[in-house]
VEXSE-895718 format. One record per atom (N, C-alpha, C): residue in one letter; y, z, x. Coordinates in steps of 0.05 Angstrom, whole numbers, padded with zeros to 5 digits, always signed. Layout:
REM VEXSE-895718
AYZX ...
END
This chain:
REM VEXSE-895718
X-00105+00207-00412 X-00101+00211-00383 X-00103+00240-00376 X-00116+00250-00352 X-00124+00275-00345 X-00097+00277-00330 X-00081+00299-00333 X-00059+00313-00313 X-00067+00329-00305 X-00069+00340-00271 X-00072+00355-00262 X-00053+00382-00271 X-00056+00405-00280 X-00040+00427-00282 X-00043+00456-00258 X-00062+00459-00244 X-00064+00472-00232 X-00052+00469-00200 X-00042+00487-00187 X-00022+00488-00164 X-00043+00471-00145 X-00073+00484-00142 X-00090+00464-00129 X-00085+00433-00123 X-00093+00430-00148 X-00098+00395-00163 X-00072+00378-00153 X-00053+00398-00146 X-00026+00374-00146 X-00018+00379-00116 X-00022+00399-00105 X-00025+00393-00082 X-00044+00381-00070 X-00066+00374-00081 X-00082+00348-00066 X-00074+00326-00080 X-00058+00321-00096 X-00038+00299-00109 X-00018+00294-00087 X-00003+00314-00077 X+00011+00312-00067 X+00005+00303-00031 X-00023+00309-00024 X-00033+00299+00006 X-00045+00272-00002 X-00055+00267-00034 X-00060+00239-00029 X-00043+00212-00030 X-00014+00236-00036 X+00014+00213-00034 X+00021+00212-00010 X+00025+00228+00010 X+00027+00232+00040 X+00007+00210+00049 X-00021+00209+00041 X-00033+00178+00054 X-00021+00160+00042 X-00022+00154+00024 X-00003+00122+00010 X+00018+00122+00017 X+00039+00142+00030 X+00063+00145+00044 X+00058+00129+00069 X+00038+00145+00071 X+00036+00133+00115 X+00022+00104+00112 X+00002+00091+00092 X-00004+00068+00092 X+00021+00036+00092 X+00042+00062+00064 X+00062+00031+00060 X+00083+00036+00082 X+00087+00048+00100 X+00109+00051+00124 X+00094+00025+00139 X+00059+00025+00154 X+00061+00002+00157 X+00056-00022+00140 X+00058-00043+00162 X+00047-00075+00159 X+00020-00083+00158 X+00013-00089+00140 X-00018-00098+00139 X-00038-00075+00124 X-00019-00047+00110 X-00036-00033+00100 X-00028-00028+00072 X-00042-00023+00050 X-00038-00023+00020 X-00039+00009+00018 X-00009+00026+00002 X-00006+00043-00011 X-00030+00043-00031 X-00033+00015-00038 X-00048+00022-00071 X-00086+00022-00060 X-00090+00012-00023 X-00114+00015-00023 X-00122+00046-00024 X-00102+00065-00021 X-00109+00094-00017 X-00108+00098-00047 X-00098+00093-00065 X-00098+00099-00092 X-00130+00098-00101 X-00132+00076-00085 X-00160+00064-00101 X-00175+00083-00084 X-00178+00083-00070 X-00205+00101-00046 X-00201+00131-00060 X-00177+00146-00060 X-00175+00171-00069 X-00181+00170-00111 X-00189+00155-00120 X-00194+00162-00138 X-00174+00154-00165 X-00151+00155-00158 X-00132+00159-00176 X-00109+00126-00182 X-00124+00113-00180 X-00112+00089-00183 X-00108+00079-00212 X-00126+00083-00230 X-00120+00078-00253 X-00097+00098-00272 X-00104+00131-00266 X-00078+00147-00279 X-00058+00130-00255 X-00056+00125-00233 X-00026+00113-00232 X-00018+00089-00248 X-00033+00076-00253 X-00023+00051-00263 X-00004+00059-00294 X-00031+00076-00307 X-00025+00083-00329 X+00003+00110-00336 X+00006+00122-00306 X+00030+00129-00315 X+00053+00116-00304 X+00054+00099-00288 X+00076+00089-00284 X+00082+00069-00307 X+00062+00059-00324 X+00070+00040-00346 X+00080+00069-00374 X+00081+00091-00364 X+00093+00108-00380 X+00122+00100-00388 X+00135+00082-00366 X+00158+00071-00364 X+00166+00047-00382 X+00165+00055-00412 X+00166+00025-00428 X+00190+00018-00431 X+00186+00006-00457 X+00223-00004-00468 X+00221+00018-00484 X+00207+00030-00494 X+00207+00054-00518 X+00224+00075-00494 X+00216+00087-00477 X+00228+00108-00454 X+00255+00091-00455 X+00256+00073-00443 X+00284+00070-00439 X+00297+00060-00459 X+00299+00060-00491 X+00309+00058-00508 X+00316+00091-00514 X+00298+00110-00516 X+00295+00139-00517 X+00322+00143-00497 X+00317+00142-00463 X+00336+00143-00450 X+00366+00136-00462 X+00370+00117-00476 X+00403+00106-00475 X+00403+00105-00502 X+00390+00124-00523 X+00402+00137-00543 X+00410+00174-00539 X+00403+00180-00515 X+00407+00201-00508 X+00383+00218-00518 X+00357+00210-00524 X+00336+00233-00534 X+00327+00239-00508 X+00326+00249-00494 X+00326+00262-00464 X+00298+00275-00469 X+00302+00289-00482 X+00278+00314-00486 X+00250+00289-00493 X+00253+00282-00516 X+00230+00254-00518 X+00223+00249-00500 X+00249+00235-00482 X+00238+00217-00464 X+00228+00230-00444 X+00231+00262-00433 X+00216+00274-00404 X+00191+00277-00420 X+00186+00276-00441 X+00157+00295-00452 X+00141+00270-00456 X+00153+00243-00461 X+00132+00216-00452 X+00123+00206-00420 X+00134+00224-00401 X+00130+00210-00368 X+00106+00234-00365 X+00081+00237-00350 X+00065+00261-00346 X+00070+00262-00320 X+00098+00278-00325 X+00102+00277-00287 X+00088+00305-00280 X+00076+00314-00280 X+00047+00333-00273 X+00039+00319-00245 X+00032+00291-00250 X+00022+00269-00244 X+00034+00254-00218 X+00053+00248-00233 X+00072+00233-00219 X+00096+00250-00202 X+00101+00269-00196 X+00127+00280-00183 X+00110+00292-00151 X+00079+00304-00160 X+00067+00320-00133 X+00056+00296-00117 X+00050+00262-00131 X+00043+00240-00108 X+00078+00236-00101 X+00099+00222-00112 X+00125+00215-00109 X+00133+00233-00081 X+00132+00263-00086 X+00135+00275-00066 X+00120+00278-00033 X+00091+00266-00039 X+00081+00264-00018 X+00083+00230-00001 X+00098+00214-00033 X+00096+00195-00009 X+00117+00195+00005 X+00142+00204-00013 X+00172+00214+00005 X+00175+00227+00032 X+00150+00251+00024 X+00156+00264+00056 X+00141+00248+00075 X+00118+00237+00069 X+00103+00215+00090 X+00114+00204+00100 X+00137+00180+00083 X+00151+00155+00092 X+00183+00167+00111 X+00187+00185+00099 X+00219+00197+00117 X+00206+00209+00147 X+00179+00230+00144 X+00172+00236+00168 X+00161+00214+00181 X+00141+00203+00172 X+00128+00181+00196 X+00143+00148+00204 X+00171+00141+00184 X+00186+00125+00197 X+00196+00127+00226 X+00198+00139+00245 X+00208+00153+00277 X+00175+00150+00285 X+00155+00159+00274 X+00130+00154+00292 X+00117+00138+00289 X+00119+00115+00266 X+00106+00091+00259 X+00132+00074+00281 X+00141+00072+00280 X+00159+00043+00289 X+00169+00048+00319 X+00166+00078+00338 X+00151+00086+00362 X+00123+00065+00368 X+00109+00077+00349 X+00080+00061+00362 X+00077+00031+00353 X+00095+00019+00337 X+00089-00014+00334 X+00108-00018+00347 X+00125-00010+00373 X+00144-00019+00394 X+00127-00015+00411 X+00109+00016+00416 X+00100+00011+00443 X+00068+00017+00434 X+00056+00028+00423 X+00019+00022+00426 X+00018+00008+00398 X+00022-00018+00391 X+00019-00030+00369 X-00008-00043+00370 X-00026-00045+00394 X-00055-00051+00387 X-00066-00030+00385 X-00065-00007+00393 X-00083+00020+00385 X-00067+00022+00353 X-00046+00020+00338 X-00046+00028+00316 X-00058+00001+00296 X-00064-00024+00305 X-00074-00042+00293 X-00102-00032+00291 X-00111-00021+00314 X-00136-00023+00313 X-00153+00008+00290 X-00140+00025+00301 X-00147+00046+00272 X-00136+00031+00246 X-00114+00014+00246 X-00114+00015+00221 X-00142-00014+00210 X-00145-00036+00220 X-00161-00044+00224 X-00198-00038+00210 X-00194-00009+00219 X-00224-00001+00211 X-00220+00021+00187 X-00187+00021+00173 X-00189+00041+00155 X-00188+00011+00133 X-00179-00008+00139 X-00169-00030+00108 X-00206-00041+00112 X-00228-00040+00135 X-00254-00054+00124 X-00263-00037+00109 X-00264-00007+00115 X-00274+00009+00098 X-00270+00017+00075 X-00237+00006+00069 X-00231+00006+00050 X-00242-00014+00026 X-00246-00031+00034 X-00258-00057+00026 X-00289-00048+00016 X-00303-00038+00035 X-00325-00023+00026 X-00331-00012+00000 X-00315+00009+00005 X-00313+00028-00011 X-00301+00010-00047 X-00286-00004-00043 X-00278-00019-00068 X-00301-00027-00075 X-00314-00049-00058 X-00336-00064-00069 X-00353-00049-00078 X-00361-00033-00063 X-00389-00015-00065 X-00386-00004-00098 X-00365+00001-00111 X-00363+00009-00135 X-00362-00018-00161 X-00363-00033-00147 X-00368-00063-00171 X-00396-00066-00171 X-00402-00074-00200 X-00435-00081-00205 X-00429-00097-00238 X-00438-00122-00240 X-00466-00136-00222 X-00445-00148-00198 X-00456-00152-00169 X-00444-00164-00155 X-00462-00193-00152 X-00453-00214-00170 X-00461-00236-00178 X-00442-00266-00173 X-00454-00283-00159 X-00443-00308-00159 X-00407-00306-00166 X-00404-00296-00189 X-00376-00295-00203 X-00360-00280-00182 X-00366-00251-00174 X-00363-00231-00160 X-00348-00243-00135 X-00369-00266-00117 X-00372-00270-00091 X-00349-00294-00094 X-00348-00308-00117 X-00328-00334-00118 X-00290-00319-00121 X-00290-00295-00142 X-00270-00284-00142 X-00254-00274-00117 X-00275-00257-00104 X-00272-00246-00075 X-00263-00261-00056 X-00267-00293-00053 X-00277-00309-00036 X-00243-00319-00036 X-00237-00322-00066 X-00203-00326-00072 X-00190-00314-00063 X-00193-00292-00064 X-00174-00270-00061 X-00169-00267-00030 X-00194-00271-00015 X-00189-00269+00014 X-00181-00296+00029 X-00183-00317+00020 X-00162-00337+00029 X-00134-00343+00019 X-00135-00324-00002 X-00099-00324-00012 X-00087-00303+00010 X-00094-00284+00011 X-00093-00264+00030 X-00088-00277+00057 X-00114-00284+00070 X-00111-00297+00088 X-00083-00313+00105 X-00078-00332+00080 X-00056-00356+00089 X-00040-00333+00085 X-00037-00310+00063 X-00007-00301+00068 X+00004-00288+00093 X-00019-00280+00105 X-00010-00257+00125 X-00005-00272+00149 X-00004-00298+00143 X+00000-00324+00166 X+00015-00328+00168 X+00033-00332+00142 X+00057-00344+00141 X+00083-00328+00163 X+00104-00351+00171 X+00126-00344+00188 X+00138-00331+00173 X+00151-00306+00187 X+00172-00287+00163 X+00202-00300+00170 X+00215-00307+00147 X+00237-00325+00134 X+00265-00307+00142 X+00282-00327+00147 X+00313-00314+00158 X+00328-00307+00127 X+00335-00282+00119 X+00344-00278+00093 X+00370-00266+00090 X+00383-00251+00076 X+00414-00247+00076 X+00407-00220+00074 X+00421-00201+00081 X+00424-00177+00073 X+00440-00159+00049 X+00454-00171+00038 X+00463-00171+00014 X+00454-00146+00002 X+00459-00134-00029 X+00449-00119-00040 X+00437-00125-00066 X+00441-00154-00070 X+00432-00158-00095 X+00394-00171-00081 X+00397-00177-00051 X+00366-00181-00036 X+00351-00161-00030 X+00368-00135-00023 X+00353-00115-00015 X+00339-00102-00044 X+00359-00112-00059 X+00336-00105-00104 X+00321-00117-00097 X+00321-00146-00080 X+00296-00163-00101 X+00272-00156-00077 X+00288-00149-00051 X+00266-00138-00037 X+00244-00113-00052 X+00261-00103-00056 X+00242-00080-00065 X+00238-00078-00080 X+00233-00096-00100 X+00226-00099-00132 X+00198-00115-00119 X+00193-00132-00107 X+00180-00152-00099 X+00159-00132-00080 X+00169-00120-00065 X+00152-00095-00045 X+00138-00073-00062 X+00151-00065-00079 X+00133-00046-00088 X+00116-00058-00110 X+00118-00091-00126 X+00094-00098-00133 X+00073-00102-00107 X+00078-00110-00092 X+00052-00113-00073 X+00039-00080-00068 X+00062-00062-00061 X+00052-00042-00051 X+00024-00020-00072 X+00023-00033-00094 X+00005-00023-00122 X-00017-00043-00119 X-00020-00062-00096 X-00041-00082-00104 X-00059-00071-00075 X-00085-00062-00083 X-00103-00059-00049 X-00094-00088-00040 X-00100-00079-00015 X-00104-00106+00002 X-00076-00123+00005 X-00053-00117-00005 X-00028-00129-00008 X-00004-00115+00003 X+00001-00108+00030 X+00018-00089+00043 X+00053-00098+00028 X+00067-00074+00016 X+00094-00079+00014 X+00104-00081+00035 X+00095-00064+00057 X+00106-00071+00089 X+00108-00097+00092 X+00087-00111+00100 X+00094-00130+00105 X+00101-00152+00091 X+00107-00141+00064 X+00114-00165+00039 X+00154-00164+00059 X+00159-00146+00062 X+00186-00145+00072 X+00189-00156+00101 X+00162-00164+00113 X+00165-00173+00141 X+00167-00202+00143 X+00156-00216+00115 X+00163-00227+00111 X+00196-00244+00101 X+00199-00219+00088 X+00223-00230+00083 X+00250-00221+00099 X+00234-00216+00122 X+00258-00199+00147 X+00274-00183+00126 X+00264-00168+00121 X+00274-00137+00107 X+00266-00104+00121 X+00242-00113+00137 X+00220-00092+00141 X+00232-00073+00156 X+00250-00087+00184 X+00270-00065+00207 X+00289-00047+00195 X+00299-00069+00175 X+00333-00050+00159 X+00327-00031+00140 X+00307-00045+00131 X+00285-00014+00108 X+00279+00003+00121 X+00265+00002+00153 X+00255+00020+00169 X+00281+00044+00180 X+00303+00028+00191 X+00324+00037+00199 X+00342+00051+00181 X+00341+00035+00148 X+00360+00054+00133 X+00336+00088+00133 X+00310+00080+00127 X+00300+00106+00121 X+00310+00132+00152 X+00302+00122+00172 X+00308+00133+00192 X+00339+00149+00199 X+00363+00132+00185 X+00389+00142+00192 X+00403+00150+00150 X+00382+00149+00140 X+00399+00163+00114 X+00416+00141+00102 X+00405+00113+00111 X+00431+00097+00097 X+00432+00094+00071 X+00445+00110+00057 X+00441+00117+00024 X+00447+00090+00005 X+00464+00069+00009 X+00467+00051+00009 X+00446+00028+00006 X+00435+00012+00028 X+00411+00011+00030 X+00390+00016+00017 X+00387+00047+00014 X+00356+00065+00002 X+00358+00054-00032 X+00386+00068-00044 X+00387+00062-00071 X+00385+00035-00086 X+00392+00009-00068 X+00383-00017-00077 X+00365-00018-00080 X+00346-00010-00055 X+00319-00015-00050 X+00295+00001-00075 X+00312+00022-00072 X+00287+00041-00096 X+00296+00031-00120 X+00316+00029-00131 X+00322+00007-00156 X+00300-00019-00159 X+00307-00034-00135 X+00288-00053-00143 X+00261-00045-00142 X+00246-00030-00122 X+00222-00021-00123 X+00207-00007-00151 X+00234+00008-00175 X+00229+00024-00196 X+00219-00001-00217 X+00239-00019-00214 X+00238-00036-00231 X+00211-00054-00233 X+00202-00072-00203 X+00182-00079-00201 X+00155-00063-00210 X+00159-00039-00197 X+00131-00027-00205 X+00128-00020-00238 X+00158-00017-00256 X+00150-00005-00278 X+00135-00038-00290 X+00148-00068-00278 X+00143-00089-00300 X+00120-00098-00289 X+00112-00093-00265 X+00087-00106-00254 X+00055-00085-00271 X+00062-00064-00275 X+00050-00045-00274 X+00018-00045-00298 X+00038-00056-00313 X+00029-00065-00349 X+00009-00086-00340 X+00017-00105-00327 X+00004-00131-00326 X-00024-00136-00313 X-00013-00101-00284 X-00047-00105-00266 X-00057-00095-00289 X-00054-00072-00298 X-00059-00044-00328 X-00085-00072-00346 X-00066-00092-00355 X-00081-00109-00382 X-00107-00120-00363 X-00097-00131-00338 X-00122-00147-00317 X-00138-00137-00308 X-00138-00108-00313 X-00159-00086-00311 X-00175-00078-00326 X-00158-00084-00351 X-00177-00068-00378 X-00197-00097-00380 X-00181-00120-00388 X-00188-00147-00390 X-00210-00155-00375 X-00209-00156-00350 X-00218-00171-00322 X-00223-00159-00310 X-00235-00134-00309 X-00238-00116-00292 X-00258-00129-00258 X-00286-00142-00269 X-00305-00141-00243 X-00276-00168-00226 X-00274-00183-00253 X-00251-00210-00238 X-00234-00206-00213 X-00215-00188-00231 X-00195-00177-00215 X-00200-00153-00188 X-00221-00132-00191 X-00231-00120-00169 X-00242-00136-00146 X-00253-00157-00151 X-00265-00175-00133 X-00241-00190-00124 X-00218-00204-00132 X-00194-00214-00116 X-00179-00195-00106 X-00185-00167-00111 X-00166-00142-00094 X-00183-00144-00070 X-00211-00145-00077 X-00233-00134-00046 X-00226-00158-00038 X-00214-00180-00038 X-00214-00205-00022 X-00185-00207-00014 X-00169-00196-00020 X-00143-00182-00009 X-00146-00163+00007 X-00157-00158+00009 X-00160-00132+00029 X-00181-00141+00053 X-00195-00153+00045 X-00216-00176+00072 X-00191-00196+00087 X-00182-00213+00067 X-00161-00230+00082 X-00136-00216+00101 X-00132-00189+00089 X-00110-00185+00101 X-00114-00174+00132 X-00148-00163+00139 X-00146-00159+00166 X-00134-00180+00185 X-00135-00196+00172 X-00128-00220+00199 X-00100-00213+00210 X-00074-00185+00194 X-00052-00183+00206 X-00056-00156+00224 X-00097-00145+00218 X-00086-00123+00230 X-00102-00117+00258 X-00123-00146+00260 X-00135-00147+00282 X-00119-00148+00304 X-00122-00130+00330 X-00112-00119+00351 X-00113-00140+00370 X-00129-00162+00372 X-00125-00185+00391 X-00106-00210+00386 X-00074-00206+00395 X-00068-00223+00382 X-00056-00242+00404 X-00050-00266+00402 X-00036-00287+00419 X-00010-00293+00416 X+00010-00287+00422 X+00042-00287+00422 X+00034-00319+00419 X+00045-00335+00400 X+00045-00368+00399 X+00080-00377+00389 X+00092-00357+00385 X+00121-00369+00373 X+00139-00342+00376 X+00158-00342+00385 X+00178-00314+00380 X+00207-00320+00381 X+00222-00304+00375 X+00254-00310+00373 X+00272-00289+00383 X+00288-00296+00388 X+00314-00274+00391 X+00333-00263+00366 X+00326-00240+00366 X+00355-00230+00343 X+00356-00210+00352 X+00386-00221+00352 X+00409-00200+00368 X+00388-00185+00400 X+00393-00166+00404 X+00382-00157+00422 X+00350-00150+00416 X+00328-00157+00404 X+00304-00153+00400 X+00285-00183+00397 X+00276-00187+00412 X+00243-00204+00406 X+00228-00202+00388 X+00231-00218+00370 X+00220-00210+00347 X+00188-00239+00344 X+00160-00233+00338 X+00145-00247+00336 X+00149-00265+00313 X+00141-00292+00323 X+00137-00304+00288 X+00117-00313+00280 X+00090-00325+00301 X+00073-00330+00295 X+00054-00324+00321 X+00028-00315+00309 X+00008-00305+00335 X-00015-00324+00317 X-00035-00312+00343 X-00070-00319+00332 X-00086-00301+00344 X-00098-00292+00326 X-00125-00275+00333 X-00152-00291+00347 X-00156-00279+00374 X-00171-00277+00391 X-00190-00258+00402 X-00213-00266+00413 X-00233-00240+00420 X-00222-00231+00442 X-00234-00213+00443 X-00229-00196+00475 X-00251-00201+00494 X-00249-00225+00505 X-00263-00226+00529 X-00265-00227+00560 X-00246-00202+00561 X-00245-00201+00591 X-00259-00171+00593 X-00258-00155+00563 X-00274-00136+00566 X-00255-00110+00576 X-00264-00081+00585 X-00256-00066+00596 X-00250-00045+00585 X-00233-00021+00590 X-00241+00004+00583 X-00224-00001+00545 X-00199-00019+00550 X-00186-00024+00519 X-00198-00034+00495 X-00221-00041+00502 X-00241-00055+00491 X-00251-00031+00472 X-00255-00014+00487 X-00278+00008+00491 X-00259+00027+00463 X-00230+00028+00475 X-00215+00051+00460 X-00209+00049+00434 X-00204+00011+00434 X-00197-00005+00404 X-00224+00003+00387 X-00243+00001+00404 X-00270-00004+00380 X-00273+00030+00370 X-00264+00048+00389 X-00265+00072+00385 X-00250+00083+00358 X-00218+00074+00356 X-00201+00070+00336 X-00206+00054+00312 X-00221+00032+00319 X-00231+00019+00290 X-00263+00053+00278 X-00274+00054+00293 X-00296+00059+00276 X-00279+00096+00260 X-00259+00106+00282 X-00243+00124+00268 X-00233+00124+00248 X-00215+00100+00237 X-00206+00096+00216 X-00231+00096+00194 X-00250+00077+00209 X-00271+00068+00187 X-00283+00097+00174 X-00285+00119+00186 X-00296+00140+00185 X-00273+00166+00169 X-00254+00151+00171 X-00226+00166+00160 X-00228+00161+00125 X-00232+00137+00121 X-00235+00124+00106 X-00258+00142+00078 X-00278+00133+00097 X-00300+00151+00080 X-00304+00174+00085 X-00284+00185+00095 X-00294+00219+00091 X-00266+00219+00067 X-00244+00208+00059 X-00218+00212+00038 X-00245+00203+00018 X-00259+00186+00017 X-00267+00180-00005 X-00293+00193-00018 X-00302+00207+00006 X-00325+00227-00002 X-00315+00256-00011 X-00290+00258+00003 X-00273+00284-00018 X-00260+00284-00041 X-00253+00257-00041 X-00243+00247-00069 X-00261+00241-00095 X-00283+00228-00087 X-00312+00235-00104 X-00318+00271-00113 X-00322+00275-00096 X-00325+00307-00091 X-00309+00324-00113 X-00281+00318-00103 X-00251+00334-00119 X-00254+00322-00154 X-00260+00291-00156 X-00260+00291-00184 X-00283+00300-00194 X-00308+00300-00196 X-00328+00317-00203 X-00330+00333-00197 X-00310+00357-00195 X-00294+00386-00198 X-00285+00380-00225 X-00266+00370-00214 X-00244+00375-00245 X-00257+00349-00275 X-00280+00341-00271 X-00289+00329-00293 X-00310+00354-00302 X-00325+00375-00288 X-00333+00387-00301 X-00316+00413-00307 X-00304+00418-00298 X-00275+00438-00304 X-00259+00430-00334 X-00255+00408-00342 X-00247+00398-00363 X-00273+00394-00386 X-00295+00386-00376 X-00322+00389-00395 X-00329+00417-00412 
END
């Protein structure tokens, strides 16, 4: 595994955790599709599975020293930090605009998850029969999920672990928003709200479970990668196709509820825009932005690692 050591290198570690920050705050967008677009998706996998039973055997015999010199937090501390400050700053301006311009933020985000999709595929070869059948899975699993009604759940603290044990496996998968893995499970507001008011309580369940999930989930994408690689890339690009359907901007209120003082949606349908007009005009403006957001992270991220692969050559 290459660790960045230079003040450079980790501060663009550190802005490409600030995007995977601002992706998993919302619904319908994948932390791990920015992993993948910026380059660095496999050293994450591979150092978050730095986290074995060996480390935490090391841990609770007290070899401390061992155990910091097995994590390459080089790596891991300059993204951790950028997705921290992302998610604490843009909680107050993400959940502003999905109260009040939630189709202009559908709609950029919209044209950053096709591009994203792009950009995945475009790097698989042969793209063969197998390819198109994998993909094809992946985007009707996707699909039905982002359909489904989000479920009345308890608040508890042993839910808010399994929330976030459960959230941050999705949040490592493109195409698989932890956001809205929790909107489902009506978690998404009190996550939003503890981040917003410091509820320390709250936070620490939540990142417990989130540590846990990502260290056990981590190994398993890790083997389905080495193993299955065109397999499994083709059911991510089909997760990430299926999941526009939560982030297309035309949507039809078809079911909603009351809690406590808020309206909360439970089921819509995506529809065209056919009455036309200047919103038409602004949405498509916002999709091709994202789309263009998209591939310019990924044309600097190409760029940045063929720097430091001939810097290390």
């Amino acid at each position: 595994m290459i660790v960045p050591a230079t003040l450079r290198s980790r501060g663009i570690l550190a802005l490409k955790g600030m995007l995977m920050g601002a992706a998993d705050v919302v619904p319908g967008v994948s932390g791990g599709t920015i992993a993948f677009i910026t380059g660095i998706y496999d050293t994450l996998l591979e150092a978050i599975s730095s986290f074995d039973l060996r480390w935490f055997r090391l841990v609770f015999t007290g070899r401390f020293r061992e155990a910091y010199d097995k994590i390459p937090w080089g790596f891991l501390l300059p993204l951790a930090l950028g997705i921290a400050l992302s998610i604490f700053s843009l909680a107050r301006g993400v959940s502003y605009l999905l109260n009040n311009h939630p189709q202009e933020l559908w709609s950029f985000f919209f044209g950053l998850v096709l591009a994203s999709t792009w950009v995945v595929a475009s790097g698989i070869t042969p793209r063969r029969l197998q390819f198109w059948s994998f993909l094809s899975v992946g985007a009707v699993g996707s699909y039905l999920l982002v359909g489904l009604i989000p479920m009345s759940t308890p608040s508890s603290f042993w839910f808010t672990f399994l929330s976030g044990s459960v959230a941050a496996t999705a949040m490592i998968l493109p195409g698989i928003s932890g956001s809205f893995i929790l909107v489902l499970l009506s978690q998404y507001h009190r996550i939003l709200e503890a981040v917003k008011t410091l509820d320390l309580y709250v936070l620490i369940w939540f990142i417990a479970g989130a540590f846990l999930g990502l260290v056990s989930f981590s190994r398993f994408l890790k083997w389905l990668l080495s193993r299955y690689s065109l397999q499994t890339l083709a059911v991510l690009c089909g997760f990430m196709l299926g999941s526009l359907r939560k982030v297309w901007p035309y949507q039809e209120v078809l079911e909603s509820a009351q809690f406590h003082d808020k309206v909360v949606v439970l089921k819509t349908r995506n529809v065209l825009p056919l009455d036309g007009g200047s919103e038409v005009v602004l949405y498509g403006l916002l999709m091709v932005a994202g789309f263009l957001l998209v591939l310019g992270i990924s044309a600097l991220a190409r760029r940045a690692q063929k720097k430091e692969e001939l810097v290390h050559d």
